[in-house]
BATOR-403859 format. One line per 5 residues: number of its first residue (from 1); their letters; for each residue x, y, z of N, C-alpha, C. Coordinates in steps of 0.02 Angstrom, whole numbers, plus 50000, padded with zeros to 5 digits. Layout:
<guzas>
NUM = a = X,Y,Z,X,Y,Z,X,Y,Z  ...
</guzas>
This chain:
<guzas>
1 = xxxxx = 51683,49726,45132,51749,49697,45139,51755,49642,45087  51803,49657,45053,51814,49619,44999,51882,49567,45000  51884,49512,44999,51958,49481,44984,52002,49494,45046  51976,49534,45138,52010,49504,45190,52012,49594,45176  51994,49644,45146,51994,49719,45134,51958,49766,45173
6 = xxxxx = 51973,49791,45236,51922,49826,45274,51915,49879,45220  51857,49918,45213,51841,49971,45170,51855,50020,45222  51873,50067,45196,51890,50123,45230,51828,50153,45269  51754,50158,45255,51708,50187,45279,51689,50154,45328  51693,50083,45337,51690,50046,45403,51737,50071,45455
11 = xxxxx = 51807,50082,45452,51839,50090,45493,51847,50147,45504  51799,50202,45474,51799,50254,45475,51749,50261,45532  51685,50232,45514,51633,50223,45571,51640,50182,45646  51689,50147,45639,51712,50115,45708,51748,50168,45747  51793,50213,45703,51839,50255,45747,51807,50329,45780
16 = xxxxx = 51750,50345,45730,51725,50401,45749,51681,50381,45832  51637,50308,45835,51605,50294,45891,51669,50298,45943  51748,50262,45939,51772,50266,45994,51797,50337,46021  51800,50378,45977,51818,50467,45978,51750,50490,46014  51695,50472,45994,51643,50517,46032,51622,50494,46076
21 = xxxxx = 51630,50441,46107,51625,50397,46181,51679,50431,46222  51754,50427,46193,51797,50464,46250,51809,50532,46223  51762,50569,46195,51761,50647,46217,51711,50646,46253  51658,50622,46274,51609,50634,46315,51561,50635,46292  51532,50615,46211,51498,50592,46187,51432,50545,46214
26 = xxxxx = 51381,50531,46175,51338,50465,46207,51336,50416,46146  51360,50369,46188,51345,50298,46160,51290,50279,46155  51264,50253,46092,51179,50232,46091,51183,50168,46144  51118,50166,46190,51118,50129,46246,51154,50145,46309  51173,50189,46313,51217,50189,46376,51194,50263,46420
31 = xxxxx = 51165,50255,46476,51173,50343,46503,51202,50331,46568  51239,50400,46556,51285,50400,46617,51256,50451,46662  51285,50448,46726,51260,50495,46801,51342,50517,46819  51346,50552,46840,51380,50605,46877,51392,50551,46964  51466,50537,46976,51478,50492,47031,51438,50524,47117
36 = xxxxx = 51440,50601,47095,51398,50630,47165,51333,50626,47199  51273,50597,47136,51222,50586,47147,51238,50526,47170  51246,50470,47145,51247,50393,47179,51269,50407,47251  51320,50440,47258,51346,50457,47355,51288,50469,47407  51253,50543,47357,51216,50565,47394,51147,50512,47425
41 = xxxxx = 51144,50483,47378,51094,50421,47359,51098,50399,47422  51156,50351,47416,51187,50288,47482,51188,50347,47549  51196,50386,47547,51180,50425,47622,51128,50452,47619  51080,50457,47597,50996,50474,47625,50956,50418,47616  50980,50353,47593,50965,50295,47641,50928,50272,47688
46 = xxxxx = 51006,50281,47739,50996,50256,47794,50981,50322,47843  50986,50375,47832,50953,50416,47865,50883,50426,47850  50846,50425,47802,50773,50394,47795,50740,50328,47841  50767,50276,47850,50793,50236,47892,50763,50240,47962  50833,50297,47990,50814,50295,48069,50760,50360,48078
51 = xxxxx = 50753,50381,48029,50699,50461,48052,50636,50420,48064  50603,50344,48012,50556,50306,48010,50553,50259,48065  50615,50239,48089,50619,50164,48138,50630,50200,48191  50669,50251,48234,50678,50296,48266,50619,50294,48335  50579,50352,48288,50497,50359,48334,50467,50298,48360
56 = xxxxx = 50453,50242,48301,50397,50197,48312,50462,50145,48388  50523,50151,48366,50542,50107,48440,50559,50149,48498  50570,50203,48486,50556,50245,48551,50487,50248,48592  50428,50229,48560,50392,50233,48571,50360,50160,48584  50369,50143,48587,50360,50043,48608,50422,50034,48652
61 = xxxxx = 50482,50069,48657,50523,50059,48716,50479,50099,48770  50441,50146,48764,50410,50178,48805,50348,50147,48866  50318,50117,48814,50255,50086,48838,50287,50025,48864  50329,49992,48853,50353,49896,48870,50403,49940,48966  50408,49973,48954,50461,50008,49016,50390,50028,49065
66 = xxxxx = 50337,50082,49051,50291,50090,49078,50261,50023,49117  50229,49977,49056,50215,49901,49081,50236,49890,49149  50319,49881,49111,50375,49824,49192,50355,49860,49241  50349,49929,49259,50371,49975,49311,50292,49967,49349  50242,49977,49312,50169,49976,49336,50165,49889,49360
71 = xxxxx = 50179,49836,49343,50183,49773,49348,50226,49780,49415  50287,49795,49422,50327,49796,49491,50290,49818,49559  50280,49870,49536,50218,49921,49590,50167,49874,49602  50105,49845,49566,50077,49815,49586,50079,49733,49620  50148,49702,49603,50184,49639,49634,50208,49650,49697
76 = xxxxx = 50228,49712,49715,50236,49762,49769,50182,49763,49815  50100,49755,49793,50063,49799,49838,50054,49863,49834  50089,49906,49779,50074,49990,49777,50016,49978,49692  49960,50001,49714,49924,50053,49663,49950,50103,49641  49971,50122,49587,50020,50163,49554,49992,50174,49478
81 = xxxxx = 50005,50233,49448,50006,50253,49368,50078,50289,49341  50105,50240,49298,50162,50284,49300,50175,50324,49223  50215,50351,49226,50202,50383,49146,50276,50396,49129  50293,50378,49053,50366,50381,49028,50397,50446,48990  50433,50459,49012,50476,50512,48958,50546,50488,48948
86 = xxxxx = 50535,50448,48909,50601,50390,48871,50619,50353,48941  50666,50374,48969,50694,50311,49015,50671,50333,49105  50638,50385,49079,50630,50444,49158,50545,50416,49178  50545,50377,49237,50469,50379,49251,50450,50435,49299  50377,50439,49291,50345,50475,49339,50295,50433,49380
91 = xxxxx = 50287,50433,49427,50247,50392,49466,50185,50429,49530  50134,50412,49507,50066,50441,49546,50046,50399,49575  50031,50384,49640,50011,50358,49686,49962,50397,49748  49926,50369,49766,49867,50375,49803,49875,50351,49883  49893,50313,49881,49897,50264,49963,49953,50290,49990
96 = xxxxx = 49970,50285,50057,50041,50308,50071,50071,50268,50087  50125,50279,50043,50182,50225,50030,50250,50266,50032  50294,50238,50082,50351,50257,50084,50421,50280,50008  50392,50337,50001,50446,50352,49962,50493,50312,49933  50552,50308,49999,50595,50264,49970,50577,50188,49959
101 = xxxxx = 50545,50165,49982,50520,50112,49939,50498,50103,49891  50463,50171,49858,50436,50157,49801,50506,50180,49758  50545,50206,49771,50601,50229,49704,50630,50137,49704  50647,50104,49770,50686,50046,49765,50641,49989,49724  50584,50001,49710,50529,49939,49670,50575,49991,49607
106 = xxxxx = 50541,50043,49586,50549,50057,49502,50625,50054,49494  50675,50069,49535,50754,50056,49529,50773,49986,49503  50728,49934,49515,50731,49884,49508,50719,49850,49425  50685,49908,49398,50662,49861,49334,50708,49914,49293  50752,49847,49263,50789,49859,49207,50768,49935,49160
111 = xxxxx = 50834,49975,49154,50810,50032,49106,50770,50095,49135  50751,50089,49182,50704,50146,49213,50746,50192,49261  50738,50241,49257,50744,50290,49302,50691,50333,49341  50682,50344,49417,50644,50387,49432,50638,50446,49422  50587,50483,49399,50598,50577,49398,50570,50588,49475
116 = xxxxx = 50496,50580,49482,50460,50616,49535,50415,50561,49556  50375,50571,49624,50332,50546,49644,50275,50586,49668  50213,50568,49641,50172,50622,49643,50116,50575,49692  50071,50629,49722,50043,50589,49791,49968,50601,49761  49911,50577,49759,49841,50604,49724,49803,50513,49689
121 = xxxxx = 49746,50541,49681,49735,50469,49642,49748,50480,49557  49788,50439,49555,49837,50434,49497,49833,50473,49445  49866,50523,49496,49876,50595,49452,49847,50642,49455  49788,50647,49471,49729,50716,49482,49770,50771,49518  49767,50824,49492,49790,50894,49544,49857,50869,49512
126 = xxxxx = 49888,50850,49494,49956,50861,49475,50011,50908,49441  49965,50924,49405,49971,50952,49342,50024,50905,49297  50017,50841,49299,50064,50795,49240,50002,50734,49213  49990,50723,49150,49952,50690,49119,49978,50609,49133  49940,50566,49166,49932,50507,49191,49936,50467,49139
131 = xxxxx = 49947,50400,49136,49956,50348,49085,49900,50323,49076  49868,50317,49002,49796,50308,48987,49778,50246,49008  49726,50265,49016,49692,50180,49071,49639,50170,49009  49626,50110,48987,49610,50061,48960,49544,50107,48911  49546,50111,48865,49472,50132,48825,49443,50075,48770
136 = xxxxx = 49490,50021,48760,49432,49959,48755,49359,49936,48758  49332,49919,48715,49253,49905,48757,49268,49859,48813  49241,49881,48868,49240,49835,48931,49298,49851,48967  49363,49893,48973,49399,49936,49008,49355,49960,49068  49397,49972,49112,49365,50009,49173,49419,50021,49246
141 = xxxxx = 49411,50037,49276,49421,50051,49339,49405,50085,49405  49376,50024,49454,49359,50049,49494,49382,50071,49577  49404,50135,49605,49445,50130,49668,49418,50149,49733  49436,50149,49788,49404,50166,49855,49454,50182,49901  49459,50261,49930,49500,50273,49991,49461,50273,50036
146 = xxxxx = 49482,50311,50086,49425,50335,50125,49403,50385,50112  49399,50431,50089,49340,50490,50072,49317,50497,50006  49336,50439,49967,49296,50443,49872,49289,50370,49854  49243,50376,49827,49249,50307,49777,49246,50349,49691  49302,50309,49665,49324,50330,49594,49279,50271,49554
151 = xxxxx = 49279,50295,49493,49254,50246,49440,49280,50273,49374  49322,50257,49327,49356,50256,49288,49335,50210,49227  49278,50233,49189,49254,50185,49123,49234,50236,49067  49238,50204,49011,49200,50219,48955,49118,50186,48928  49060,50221,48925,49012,50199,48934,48972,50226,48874
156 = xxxxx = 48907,50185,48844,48885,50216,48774,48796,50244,48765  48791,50273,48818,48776,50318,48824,48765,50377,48911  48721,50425,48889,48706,50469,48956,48684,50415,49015  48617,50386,48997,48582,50362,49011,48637,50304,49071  48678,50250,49041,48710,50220,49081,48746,50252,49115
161 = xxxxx = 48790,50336,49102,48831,50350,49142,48770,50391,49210  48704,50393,49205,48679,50408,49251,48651,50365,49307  48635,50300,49262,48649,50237,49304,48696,50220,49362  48771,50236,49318,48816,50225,49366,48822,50263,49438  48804,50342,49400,48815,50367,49455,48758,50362,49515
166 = xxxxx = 48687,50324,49497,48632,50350,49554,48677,50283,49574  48700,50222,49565,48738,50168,49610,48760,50184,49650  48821,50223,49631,48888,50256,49679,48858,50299,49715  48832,50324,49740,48784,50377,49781,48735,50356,49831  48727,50282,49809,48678,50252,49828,48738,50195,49899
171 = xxxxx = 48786,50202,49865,48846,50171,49907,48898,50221,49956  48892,50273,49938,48934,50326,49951,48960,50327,50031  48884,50332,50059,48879,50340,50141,48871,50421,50136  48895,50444,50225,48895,50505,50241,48969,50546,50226  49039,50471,50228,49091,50538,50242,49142,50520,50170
176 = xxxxx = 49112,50488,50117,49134,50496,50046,49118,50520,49984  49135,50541,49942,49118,50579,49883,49123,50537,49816  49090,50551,49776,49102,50539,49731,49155,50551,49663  49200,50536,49645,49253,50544,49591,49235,50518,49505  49203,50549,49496,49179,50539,49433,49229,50535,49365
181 = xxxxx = 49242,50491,49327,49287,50483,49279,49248,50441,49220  49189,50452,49213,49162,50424,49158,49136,50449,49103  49176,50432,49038,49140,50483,48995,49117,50424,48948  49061,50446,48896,49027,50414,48843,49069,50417,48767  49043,50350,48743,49089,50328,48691,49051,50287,48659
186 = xxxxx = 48992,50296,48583,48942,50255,48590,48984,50186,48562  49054,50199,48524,49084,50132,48495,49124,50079,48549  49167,50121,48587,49194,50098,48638,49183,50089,48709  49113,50094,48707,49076,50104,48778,49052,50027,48817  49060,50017,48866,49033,49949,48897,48970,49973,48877
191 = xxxxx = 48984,49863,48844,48903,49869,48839,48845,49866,48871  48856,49827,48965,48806,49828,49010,48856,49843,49075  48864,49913,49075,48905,49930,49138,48851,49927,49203  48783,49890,49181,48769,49882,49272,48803,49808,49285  48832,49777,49257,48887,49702,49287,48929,49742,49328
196 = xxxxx = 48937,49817,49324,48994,49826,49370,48966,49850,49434  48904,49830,49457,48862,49873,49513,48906,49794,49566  48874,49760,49557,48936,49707,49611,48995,49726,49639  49051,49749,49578,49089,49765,49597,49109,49811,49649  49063,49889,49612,49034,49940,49644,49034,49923,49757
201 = xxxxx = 48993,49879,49754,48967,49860,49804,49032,49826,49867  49067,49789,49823,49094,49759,49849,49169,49803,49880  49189,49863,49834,49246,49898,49836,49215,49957,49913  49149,49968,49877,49136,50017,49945,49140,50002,50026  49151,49940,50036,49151,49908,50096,49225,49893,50122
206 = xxxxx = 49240,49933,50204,49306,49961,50203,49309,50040,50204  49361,50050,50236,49389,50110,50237,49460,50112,50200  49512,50065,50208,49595,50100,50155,49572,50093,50107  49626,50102,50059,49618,50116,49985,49628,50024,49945  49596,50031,49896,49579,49957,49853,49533,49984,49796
211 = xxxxx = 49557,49927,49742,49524,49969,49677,49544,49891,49637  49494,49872,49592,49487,49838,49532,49488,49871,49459  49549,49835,49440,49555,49870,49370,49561,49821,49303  49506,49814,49263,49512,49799,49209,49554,49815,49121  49592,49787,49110,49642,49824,49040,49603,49776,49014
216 = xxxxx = 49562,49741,48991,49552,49715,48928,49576,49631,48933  49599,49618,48955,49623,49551,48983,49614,49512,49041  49638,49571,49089,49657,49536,49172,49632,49602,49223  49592,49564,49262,49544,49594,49309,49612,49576,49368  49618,49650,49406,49677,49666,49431,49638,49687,49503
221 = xxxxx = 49635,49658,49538,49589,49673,49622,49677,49692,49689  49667,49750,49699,49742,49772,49748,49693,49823,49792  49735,49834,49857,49732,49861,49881,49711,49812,49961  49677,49850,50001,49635,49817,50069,49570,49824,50061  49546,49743,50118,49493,49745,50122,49506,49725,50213
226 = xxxxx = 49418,49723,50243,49412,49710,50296,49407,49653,50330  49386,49603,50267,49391,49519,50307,49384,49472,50226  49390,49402,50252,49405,49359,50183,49335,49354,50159  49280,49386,50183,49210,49370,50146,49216,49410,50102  49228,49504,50120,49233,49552,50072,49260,49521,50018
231 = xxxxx = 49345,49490,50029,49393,49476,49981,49347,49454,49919  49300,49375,49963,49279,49319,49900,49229,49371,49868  49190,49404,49907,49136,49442,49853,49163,49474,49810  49221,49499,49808,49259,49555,49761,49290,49507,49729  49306,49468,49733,49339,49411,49677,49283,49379,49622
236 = xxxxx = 49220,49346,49643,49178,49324,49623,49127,49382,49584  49113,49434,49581,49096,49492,49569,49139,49494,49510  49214,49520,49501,49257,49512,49448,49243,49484,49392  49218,49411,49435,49223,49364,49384,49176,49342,49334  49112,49385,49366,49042,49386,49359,49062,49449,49303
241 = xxxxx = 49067,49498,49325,49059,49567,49268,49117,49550,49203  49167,49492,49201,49203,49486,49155,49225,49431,49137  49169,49391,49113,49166,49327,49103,49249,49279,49060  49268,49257,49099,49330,49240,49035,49404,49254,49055  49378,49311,49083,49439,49359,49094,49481,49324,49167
246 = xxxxx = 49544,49346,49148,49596,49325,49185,49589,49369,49268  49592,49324,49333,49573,49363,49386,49621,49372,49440  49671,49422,49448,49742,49436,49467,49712,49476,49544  49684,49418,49598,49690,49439,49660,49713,49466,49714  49737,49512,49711,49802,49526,49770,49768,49578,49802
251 = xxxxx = 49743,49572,49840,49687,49597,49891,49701,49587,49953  49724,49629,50018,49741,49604,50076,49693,49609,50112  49714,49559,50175,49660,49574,50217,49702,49561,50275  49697,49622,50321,49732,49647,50405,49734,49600,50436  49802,49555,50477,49792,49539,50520,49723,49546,50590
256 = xxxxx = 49701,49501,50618,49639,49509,50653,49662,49505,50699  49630,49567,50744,49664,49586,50836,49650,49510,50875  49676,49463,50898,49635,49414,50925,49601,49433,50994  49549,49395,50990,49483,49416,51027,49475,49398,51081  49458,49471,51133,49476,49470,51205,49420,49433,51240
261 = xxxxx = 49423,49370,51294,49374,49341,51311,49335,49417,51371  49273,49375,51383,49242,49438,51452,49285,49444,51495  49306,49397,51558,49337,49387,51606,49397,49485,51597  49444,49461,51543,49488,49503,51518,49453,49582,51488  49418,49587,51470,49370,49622,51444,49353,49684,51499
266 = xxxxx = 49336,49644,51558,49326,49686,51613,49376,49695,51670  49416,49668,51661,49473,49649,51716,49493,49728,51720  49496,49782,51714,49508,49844,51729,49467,49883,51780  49410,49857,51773,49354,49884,51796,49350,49853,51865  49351,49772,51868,49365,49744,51925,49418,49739,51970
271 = xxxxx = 49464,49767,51922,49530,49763,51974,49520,49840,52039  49485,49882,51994,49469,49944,52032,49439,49946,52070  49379,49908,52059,49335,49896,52126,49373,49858,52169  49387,49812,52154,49429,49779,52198,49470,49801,52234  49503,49871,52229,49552,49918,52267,49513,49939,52306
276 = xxxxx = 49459,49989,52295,49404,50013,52336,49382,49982,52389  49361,49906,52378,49342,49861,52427,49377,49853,52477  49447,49799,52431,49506,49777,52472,49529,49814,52505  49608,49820,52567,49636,49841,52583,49693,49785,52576  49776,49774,52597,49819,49762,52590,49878,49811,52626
281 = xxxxx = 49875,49794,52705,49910,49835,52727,49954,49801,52767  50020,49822,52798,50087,49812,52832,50099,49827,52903  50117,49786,52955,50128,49789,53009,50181,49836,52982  50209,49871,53066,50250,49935,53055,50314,49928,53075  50345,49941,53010,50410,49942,52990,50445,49852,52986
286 = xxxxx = 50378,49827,52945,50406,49767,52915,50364,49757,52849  50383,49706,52812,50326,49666,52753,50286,49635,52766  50269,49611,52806,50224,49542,52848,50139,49594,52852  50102,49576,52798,50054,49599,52773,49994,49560,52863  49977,49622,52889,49913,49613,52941,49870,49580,52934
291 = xxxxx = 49861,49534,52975,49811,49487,52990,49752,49498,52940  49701,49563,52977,49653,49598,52935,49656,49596,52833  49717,49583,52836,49722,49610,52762,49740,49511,52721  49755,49472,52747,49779,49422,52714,49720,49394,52686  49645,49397,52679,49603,49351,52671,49582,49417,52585
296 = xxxxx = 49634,49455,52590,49604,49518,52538,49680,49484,52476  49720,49474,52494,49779,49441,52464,49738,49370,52409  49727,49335,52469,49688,49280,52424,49642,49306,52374  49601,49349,52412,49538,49382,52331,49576,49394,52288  49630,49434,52285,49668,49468,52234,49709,49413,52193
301 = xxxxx = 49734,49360,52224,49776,49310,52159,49693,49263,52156  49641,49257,52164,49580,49228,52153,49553,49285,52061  49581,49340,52073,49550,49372,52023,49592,49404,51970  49670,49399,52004,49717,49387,51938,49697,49320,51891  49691,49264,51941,49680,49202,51875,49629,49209,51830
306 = xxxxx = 49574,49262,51865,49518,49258,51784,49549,49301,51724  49597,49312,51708,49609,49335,51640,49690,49330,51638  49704,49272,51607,49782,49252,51611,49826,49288,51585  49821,49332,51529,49864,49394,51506,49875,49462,51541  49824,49466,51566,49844,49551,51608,49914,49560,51671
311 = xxxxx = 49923,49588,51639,49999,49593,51684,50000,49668,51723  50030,49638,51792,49996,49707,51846,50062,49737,51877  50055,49795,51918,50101,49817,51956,50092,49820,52021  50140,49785,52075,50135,49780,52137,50168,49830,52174  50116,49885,52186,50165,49950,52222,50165,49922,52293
316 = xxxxx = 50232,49958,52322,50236,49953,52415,50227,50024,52417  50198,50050,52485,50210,50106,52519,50219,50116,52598  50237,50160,52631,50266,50191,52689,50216,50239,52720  50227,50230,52788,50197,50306,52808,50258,50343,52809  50249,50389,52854,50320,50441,52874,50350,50434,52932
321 = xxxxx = 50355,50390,52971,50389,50385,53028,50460,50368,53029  50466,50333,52955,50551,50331,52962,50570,50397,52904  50626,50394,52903,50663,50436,52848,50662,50415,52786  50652,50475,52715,50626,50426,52660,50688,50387,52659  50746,50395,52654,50798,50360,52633,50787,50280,52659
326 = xxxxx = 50745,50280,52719,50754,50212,52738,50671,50193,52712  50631,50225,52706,50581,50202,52700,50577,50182,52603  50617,50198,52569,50608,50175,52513,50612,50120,52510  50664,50074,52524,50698,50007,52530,50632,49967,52562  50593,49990,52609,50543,49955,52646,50493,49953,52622
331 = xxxxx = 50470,49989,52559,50405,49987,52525,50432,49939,52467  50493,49940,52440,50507,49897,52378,50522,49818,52414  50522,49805,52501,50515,49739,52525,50452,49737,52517  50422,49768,52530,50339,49756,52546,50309,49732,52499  50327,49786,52428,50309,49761,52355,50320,49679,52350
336 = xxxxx = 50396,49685,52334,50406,49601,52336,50389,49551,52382  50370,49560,52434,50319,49500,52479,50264,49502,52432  50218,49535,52427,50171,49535,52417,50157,49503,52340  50211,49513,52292,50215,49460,52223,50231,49403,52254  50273,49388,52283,50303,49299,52301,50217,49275,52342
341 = xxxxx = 50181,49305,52372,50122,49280,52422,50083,49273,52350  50084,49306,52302,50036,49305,52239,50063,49241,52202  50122,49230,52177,50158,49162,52164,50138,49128,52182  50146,49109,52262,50132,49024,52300,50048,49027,52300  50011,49086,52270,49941,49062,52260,49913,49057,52183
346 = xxxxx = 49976,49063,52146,49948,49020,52059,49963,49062,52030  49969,49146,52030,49998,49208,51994,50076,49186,51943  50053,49167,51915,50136,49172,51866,50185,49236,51877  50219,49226,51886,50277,49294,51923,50279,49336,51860  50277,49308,51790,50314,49351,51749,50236,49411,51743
351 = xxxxx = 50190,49371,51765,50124,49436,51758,50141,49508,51806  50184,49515,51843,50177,49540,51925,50257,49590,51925  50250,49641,51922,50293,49702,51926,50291,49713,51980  50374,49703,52028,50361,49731,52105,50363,49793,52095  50359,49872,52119,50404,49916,52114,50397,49956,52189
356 = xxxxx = 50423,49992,52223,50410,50025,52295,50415,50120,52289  50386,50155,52327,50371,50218,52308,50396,50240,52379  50416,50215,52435,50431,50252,52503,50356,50282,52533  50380,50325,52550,50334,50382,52568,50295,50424,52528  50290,50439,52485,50282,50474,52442,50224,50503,52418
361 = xxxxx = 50157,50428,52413,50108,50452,52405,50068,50415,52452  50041,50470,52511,50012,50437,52563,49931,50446,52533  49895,50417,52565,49813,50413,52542,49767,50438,52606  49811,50453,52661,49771,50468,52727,49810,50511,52765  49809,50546,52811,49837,50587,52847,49918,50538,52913
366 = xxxxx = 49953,50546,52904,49997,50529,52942,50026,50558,53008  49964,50590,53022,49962,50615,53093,49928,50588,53136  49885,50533,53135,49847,50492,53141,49868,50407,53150  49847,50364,53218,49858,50301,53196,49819,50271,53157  49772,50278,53149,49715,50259,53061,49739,50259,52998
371 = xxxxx = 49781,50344,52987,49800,50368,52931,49863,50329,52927  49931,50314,52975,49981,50280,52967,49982,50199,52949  49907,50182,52972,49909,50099,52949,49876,50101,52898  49822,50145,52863,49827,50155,52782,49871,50174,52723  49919,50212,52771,49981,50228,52722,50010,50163,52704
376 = xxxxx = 50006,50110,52755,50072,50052,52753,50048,50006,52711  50047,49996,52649,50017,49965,52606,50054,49955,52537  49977,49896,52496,50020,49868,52454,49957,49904,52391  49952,49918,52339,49894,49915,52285,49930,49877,52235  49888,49872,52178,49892,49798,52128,49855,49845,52073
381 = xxxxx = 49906,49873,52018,49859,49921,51957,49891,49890,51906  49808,49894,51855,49848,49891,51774,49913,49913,51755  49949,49859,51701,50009,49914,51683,49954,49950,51621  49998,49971,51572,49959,50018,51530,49983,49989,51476  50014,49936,51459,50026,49882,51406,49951,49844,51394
386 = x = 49910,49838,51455,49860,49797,51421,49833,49812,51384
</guzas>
């Protein structure tokens, strides 16, 4: 360019680049794409996305839902294994536990639905695969109904799983079996599974169902036992085979029948003899208990007071000389004299059931004056509450 002069070959070369850019040409530096690939691009994305994030939270919603539901059950009191198919549980249980109670515990935790309830120790015979119990080193679980003791560990070698079993056998008794669930694992195997012979010991004692279960954290003791000594040995045992570990007690133990003194003990036995002996009989055709018989009245509220709970029945009876219609009314006076005479001698009334039978059941012949003044009487029997 000379003197402000574009040369023609410059502007020759500027015009040809803008002609072959907009015919479709390539510009040095520049490459172009086709607008359908970039689309396709931005939509396989986010579908790459959820095919990857998808599984892994379906599958951690799975197990955190399992958790709550197995956690409920056992805050409950139910020993339970439950197992997930997305929001649908299945639940195996062993002890018997009311159905609908158990749907109203898992109804309860957020997100869950019941499918089935399966009855077995958690899960066996089912035909549905149970929720894996702990394969951790030092995992385990140990359970007790009445006819098995279970043991549920991973162990590293033969040798210990033969250990375990001469224990359990050695605990078994006559009317339980053994449930064997131990297999070898030389990486994941407890490393001194005789710490669990305590336990062993302590679960076999008892008849309902109770079981200690270790996940790796928290030593989980449920079910029944027979008194608070069992309890502490099975607690302290725990604590012994898993040093550290967190110890989640919930272990019952039965109300205790309270304990019948002697006096009460035998009071069945004596009240019977005491019938045999005694007599308790009725001038004729009144309540006014015979001379002969009043010093047998006193024995009898003398031997209600040895056992202050037993509560008795005061029958009246009749011979046959009147009509039953009238003789019913006269055995149910007779009855009731004979509680009020037991009253004014220390008998608490509420112990003492009048009731009257008439005629009905004579004990002697009523053809007879012998047999008619044995009919006219009072007896004094257990109720069948005691």
């Amino acid at each position: 360019m000379h003197g402000g002069v574009v040369s023609s070959r410059t502007v020759t070369s500027a015009r040809t680049r803008r002609r072959t850019a907009s015919d479709g040409g390539t510009v040095p530096g520049l490459v172009r794409r086709p607008l359908v690939i970039w689309l396709l691009a931005a939509l396989a994305v986010p579908v790459l996305l959820v095919a990857v994030l998808v599984p892994a939270t379906a599958g951690s919603t799975e197990d955190q839902l399992r958790a709550q539901t197995e956690a409920a059950l056992r805050a409950s009191g139910v020993n339970a294994t439950v197992t997930m198919d997305g929001r649908d549980a299945s639940v195996f249980v062993s002890t018997d536990v009311d159905e609908a109670h158990l749907r109203e515990i898992v109804a309860g935790v957020d997100g869950v639905r019941v499918v089935s309830i399966e009855r077995g120790l958690t899960g066996q015979g089912t035909g549905r695969t149970p929720s894996p119990q702990p394969e951790t080193a030092g995992g385990f679980e140990i359970g007790r109904t009445a006819t098995a003791i279970r043991v549920q560990a991973v162990v590293r070698s033969e040798l210990a799983k033969e250990s375990l079993r001469a224990e359990v056998e050695r605990l078994l008794g006559p009317d339980r079996e053994y449930d064997e669930r131990v297999t070898v694992d030389a990486a994941k195997g407890l490393e001194e599974p005789g710490t669990l012979t305590a336990l062993l010991a302590a679960m076999a004692i008892g008849t309902g169902d109770a079981s200690v279960r270790y996940d790796g954290g928290t030593v989980t003791l449920s079910g029944e036992v027979p008194d608070q000594a069992t309890k502490a040995m099975a607690a302290r045992a725990a604590a012994k085979a898993v040093p550290g570990a967190v110890i989640a007690d919930e272990l019952i133990v039965p109300a205790a029948k309270p304990t019948q003194s002697e006096p009460c003990r035998t009071f069945k036995s004596r009240l019977a003899e005491f019938g045999r002996q005694h007599r308790i009989n009725f001038l004729s055709g009144t309540s006014i208990v015979n001379d002969a018989s009043k010093q047998a009245v006193v024995r009898a509220a003398e031997l209600l007071k040895t056992c202050p709970t037993a509560r008795v029945e005061v029958a009246g009876h009749t011979d046959d000389l009147g009509s039953p219609a009238s003789s019913l009314p006269l055995s149910e006076q007779r009855a009731a004299a004979l509680k009020n005479q037991l009253v004014r001698l220390g008998v608490p009334a509420d112990r003492l059931v009048a009731a009257g039978y008439g005629q009905a059941f004579p004990i002697a012949s009523n053809s007879t004056a012998a047999g008619r003044i044995a009919n006219r009487r009072a007896e004094i029997r257990p109720l069948q509450e005691n």
